[in-house]
C-alpha positions in Angstrom: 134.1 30.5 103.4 130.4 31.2 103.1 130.0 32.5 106.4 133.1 34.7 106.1 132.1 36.4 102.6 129.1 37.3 104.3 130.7 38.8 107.5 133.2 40.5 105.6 130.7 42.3 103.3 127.9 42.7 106.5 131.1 44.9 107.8 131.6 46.9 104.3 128.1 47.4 104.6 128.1 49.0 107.9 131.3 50.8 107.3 130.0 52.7 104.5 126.9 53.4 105.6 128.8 55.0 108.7 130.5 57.2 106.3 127.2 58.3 104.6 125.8 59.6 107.9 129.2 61.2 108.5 129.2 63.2 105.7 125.5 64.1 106.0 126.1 65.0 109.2 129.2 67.6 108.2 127.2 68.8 105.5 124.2 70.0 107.6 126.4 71.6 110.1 128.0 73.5 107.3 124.7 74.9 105.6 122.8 75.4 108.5 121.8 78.8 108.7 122.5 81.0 111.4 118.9 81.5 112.5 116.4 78.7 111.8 112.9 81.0 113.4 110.6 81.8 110.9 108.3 84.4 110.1 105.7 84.9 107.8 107.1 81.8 106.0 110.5 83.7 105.6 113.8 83.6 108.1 114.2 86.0 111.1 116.8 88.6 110.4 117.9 91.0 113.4 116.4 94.2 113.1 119.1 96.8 111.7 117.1 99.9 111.9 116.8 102.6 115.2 115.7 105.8 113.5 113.0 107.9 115.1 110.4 110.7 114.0 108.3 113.1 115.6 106.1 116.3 114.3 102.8 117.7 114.8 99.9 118.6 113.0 97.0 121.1 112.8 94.0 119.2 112.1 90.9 121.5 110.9 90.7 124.9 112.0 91.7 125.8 114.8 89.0 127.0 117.2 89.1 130.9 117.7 88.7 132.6 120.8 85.1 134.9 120.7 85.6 138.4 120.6 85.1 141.0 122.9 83.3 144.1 122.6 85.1 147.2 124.3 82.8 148.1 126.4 83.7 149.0 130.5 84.4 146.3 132.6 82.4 143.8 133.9 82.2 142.4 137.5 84.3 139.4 138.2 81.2 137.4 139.1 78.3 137.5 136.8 75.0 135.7 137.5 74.0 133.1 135.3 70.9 134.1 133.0 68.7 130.9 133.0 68.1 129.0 129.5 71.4 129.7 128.5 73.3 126.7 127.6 77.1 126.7 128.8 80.0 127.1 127.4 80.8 123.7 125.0 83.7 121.7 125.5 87.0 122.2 123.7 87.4 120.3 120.3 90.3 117.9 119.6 91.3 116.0 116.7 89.5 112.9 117.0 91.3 109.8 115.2 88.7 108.4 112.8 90.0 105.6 110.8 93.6 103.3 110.5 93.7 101.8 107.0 96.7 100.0 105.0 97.1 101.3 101.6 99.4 98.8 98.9 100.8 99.7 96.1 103.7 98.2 94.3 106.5 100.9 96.1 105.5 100.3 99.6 102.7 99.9 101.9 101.6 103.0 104.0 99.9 102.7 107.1 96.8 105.7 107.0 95.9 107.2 110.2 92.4 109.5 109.2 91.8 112.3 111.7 89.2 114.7 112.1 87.7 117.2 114.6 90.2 120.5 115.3 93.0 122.0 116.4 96.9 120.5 116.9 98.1 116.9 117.5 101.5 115.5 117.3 103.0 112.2 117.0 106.1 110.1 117.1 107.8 107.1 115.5 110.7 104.7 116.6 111.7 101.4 116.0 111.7 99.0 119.3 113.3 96.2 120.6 111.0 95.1 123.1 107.3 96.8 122.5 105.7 97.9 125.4 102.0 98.5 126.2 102.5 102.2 128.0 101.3 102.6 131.5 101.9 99.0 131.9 104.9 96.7 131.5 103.3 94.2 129.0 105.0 93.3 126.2 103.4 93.2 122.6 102.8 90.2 121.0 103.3 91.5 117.2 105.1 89.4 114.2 108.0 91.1 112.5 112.0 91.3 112.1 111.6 95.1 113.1 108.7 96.8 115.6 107.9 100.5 114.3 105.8 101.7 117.4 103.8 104.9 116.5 102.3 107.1 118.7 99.3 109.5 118.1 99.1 112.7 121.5 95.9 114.7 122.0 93.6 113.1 120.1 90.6 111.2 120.9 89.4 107.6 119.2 86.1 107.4 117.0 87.0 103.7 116.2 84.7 101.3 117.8 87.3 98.5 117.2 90.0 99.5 119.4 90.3 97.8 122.7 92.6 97.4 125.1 92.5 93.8 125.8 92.1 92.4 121.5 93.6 95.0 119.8 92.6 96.0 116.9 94.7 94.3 114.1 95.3 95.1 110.3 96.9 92.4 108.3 97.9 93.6 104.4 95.8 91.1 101.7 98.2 91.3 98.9 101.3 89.2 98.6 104.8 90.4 98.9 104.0 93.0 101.6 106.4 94.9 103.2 104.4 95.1 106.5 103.6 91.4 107.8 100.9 92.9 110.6 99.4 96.6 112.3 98.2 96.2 115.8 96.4 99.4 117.4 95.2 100.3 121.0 92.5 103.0 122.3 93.8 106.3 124.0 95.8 105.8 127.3 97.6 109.0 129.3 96.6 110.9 126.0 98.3 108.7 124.0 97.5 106.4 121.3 99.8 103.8 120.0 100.1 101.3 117.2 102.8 99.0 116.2 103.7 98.0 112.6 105.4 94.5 112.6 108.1 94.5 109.2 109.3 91.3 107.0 112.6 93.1 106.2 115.2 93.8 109.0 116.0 97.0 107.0 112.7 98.3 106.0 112.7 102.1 105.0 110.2 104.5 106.4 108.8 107.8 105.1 106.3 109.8 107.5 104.4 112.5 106.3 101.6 114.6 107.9 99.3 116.4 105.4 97.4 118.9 106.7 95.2 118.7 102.6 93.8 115.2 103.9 93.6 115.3 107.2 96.1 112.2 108.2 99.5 110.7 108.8 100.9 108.3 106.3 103.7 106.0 106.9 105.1 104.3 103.9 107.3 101.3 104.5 109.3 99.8 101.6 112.0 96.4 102.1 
């Protein structure tokens, strides 16, 4: 009888220990979420957002063309007097600075220009970010990929190299932007990306001619 109590109860014992791992087995395949990846200590969400936006901007003054005298006309070839220095190169807008501004609304990504005369520049959320000229992909944290991209402008930024870019990571907590990561000028073109914690961030773009820059603000 001994012998029996104990089998019969080694049995109970194993039966409901079955059921425990039964049910804790349903229960986690019932509140698992749909993504388990993680980023910036948050889960991944599919990026909902495809909006682009493009504009220019006329930084400084334009450069004016001298003026010339009316007087007869002069010979198509004219010799070249010597100590006289020639003609300097064309000014650009140079880009002089990339900065992340917080404030409690949103975060806005501050590209400072100087120099002279027109730029423009365009902004679209990405899939799959691409290095242009070359089919490398971007290794940048974020549920959405804003890539921005800065035309006729040179770099006065030391930091920006094509094989480390250079990368801008907010210091306050609860920031809407996780990470910036910005390359030097390729094909006249200059491109950042802006890795986002929210899947549907919202974006405001504007280009003031007053200070010299393009702001984008980015709010969850």
């Amino acid at each position: 009888m001994g012998d029996r109590t104990v089998d019969v109860a080694t049995r109970t014992g194993v039966r409901s220990v079955a059921l425990v791992l039964l049910t804790l087995v349903v229960s986690t395949a019932c509140g698992a979420p749909d993504v388990d990846h993680s980023v910036g200590g948050a889960h991944e969400v599919r990026c909902q957002q495809f909006e682009s936006f493009s504009g220019r901007l006329l930084v400084g003054d334009s450069p004016s063309l001298p003026t010339v005298p009316d007087v007869a006309p002069l010979p198509s070839l004219l010799p070249v007097e010597p100590g006289v220095p020639p003609l300097p190169a064309p000014v650009v807008p140079t880009l002089d600075s990339i900065e992340i501004e917080q404030t409690a609304a949103a975060d806005t990504i501050v590209f400072g220009l100087g120099g002279d005369g027109p730029m423009g520049w365009t902004a679209r959320f990405v899939q799959l970010p691409l290095l242009h000229g070359t089919d490398d992909p971007v290794s940048i944290s974020g549920a959405c990929v804003l890539q921005i991209d800065l035309t006729g402008v040179d770099s006065n930024i030391d930091a920006l190299r094509r094989e480390v870019p250079m990368r801008l990571s907010p210091e306050g907590e609860g920031s809407s932007v996780l990470e910036v990561l910005s390359y030097p000028r390729s094909t006249e073109l200059m491109q950042s990306f802006v890795g986002t914690l929210s899947g549907t961030p919202t974006v405001t773009i504007e280009a003031s001619i007053d200070r010299s820059a393009i702001t984008v603000s980015i709010s969850s």
